[in-house]
N, C-alpha and C positions, 0 to 999 in steps of 0.2 A: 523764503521757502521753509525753514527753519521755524518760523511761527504758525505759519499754515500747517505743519505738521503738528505739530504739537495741540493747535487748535481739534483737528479730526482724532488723535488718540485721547484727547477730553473729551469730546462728542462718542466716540468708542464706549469711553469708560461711563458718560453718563447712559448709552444705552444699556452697557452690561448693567447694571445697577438697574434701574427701573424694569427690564425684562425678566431678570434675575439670575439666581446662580448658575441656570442651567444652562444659557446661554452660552455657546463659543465662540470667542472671537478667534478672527484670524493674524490679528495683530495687537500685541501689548500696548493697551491701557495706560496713558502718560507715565511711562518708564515702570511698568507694572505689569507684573506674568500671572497666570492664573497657575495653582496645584491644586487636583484632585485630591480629594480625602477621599484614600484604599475604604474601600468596602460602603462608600457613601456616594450621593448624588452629588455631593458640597464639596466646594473649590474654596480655595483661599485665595486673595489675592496680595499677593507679594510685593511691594514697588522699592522701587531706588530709594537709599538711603537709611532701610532699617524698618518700615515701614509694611504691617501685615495685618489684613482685615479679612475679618470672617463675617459674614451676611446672614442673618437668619433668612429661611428663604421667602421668598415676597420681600422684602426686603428694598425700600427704594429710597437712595443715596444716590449722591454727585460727587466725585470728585474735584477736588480743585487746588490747582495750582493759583496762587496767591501771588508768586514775585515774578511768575511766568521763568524758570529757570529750569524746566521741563521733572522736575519733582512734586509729588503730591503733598501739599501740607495743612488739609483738610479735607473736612468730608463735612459735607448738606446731607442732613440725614431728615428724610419726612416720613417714615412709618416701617414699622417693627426694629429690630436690633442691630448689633455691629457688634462685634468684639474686636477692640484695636490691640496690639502691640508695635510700642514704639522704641524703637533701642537710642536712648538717650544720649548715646557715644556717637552716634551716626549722623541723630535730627538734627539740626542746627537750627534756634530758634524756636523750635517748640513747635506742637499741631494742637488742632482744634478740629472737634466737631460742634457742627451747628446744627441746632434745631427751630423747632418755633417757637419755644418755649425758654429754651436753654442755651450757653455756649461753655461747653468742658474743653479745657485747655491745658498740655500737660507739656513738660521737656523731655519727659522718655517712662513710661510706664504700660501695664498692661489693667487695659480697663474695656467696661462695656456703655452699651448708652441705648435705650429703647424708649421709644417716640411710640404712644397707644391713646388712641381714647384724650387728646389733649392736653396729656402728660407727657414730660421726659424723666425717665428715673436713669440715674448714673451710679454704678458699680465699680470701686476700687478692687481688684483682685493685687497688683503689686506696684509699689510707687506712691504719687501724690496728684490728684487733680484740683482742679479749681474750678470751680462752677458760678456762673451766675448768670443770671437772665439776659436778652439782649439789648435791653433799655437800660440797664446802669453796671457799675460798675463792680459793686457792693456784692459779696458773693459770699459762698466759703471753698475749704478746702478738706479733699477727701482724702484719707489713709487709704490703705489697705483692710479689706471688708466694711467697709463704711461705704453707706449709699443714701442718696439725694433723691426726694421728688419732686419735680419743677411744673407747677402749673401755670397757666399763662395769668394768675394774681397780682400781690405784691405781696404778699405776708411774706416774714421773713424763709430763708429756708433751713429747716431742718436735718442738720446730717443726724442718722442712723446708724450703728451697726444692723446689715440683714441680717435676719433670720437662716438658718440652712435652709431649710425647707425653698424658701426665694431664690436664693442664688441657686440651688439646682436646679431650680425648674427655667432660669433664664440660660444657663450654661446649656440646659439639654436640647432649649431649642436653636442652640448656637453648635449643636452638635459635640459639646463640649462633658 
């Protein structure tokens, strides 16, 4: 019973995600609540263990429980953005999102990741990520204002610091 559940608040959460932000559910999203952001359309979505993702909207992502222990410890993300915060005291083992191009992986940090046009670009705002494609292993790792674009190539990848000018304009479609 107990899996069967868990299985439908994944199926939940992959609706909210694909439908988007604006959607309500009636029941939290694999140990996961939605909050209104006062004075906006945009919800956050809050889950067990430390774990807080903001969806640009249109936005379509999956959730996913990995060890099936009813926590979220990734997210499939196929087009527009996400801002995650991850509280590293709480994760245990670390998250990932995945894309088609990319897999960012961090133990506790707040970062973003935007899947466009057959690119993933990934944004350090605090903490450390690791990025690397999902055919090897070989990657790098991101600071704090330091950001990656991952095309579906092999050329190596380049971290950057962004420019201000970019990270506002991915913060403001994140509502940020």
């Amino acid at each position: 019973m107990g899996r069967t559940i868990r299985r439908v608040r994944v199926a939940l959460a992959a609706l909210f995600c694909i439908v988007g932000s604006h959607a309500a559910l009636a029941q939290s999203p694999a140990g996961c609540s939605l909050q209104p952001i006062s004075g906006t359309s945009r919800q956050v979505l809050h889950c067990k263990g430390g774990i807080s993702i903001t969806a640009e909207a249109g936005a379509r992502f999956q959730l996913i429980d990995h060890n099936r222990d009813g926590q979220v410890d990734a997210v499939s993300l196929s087009e527009k953005a996400v801002l995650l915060d991850v509280d590293s005291k709480r994760v245990k083992g670390g998250f990932e999102v995945v894309t088609p191009q990319a897999i960012a992986a961090v133990r506790g940090t707040r970062w973003s990741v935007d899947v466009q046009s057959g690119k993933t670009s990934v944004l350090v705002l605090r903490g450390r990520v690791a990025v690397h494609r999902p055919d090897t292993r070989a990657g790098v790792s991101l600071g704090r204002g330091q950001g990656v674009d991952v095309d579906g190539g092999s050329s190596p990848l380049v971290v950057k610091r962004w420019p201000a000018a970019r990270v506002s304009a991915l913060m403001a479609r994140l509502g940020q």
